[in-house]
Backbone as CSV, one residue per row, in Angstrom:
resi,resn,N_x,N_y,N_z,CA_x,CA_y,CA_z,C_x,C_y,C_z
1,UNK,-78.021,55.461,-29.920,-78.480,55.672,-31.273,-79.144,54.393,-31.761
2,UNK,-80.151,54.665,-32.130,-80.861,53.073,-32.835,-80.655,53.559,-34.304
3,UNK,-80.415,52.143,-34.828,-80.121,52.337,-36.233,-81.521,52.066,-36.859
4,UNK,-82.155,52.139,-38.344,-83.187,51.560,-38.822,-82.750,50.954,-40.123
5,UNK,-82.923,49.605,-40.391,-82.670,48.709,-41.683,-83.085,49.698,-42.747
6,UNK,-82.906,49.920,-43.811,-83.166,50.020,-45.429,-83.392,49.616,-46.243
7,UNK,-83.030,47.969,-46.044,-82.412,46.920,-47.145,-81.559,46.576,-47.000
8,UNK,-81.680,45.238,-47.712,-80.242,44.281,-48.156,-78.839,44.450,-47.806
9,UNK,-78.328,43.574,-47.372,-77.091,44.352,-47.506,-77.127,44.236,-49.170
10,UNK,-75.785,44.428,-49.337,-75.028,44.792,-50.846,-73.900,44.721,-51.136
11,UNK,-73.501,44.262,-52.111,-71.872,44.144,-52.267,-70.829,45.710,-52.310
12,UNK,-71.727,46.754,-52.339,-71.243,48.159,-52.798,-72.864,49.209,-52.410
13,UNK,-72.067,50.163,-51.556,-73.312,51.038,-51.265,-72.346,52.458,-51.675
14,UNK,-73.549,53.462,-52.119,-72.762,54.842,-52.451,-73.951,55.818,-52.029
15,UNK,-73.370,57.129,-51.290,-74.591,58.021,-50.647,-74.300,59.219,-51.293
16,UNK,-75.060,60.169,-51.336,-75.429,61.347,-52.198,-76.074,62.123,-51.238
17,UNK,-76.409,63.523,-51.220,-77.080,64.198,-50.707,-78.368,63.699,-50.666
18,UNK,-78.994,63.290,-51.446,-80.734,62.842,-51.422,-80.947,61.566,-50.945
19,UNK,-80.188,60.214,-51.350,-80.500,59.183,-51.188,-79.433,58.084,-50.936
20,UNK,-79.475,56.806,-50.794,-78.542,55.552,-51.031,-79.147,54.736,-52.230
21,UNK,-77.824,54.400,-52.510,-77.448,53.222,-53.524,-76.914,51.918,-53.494
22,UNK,-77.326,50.732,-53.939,-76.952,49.228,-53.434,-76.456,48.917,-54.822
23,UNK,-75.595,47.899,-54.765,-75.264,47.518,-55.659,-75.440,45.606,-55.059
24,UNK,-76.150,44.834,-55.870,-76.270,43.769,-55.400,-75.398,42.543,-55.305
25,UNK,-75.632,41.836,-54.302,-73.904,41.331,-54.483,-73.787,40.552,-55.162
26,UNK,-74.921,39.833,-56.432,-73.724,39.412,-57.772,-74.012,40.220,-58.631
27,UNK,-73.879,41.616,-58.381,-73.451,42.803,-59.216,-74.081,42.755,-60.245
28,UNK,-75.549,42.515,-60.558,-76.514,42.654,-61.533,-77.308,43.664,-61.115
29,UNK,-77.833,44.312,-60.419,-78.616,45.265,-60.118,-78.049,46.156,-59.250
30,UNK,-79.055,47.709,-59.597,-78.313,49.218,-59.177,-79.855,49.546,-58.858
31,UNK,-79.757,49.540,-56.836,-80.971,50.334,-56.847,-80.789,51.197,-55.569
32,UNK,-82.219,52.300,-55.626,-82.317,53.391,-55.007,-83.238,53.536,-54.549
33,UNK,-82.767,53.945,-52.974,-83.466,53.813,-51.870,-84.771,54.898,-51.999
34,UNK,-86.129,54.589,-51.495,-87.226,55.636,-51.832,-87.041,56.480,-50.601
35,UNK,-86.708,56.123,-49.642,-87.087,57.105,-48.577,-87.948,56.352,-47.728
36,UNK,-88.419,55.124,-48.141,-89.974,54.535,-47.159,-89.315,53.564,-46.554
37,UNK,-89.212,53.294,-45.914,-88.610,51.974,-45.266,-87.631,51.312,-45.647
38,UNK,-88.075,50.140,-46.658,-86.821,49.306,-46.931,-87.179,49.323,-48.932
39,UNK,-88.470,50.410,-49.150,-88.517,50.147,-50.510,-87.562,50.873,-51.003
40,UNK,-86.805,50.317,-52.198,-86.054,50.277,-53.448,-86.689,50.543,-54.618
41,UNK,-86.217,51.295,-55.647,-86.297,51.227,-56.897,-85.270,50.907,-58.030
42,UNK,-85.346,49.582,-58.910,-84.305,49.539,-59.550,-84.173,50.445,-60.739
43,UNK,-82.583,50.848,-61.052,-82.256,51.912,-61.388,-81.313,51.699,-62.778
44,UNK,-80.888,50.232,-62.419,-79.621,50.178,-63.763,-78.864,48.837,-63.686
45,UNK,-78.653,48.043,-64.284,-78.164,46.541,-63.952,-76.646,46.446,-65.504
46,UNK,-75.877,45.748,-65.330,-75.289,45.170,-64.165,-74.369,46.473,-63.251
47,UNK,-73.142,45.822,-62.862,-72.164,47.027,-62.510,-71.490,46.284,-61.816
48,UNK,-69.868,46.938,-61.745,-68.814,46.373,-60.589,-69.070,47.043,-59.082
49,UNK,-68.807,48.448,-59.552,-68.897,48.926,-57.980,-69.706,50.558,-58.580
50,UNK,-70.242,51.387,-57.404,-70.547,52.607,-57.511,-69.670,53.762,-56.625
51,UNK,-69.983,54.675,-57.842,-69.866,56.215,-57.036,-70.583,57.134,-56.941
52,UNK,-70.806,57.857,-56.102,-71.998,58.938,-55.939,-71.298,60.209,-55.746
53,UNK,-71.679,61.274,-55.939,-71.161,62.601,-55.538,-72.295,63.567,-55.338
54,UNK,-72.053,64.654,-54.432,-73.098,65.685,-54.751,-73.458,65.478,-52.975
């Protein structure tokens, strides 16, 4: 299995049916993965940790 990068690591990741979520590790930024490679969109700042459902 080859894996493919996304991005960053992150202090907190959460997955959903559609996409991933990073939470950055000094927990100021909430972003979401586009689908393209390693682009991100930020989504919501700050936060401790995430949850996703669905």
């Amino acid at each position: 299995m080859n894996w493919t990068p996304i991005g960053e690591t992150g202090s907190d990741l959460a997955v959903d049916d559609q996409t991933v979520y990073r939470l950055s590790t000094d927990h100021q930024t909430i972003t979401r993965w586009t689908g393209h490679g390693t682009e991100r969109t930020t989504i919501d700042t700050p936060a401790t940790a995430l949850t996703a459902t669905g």
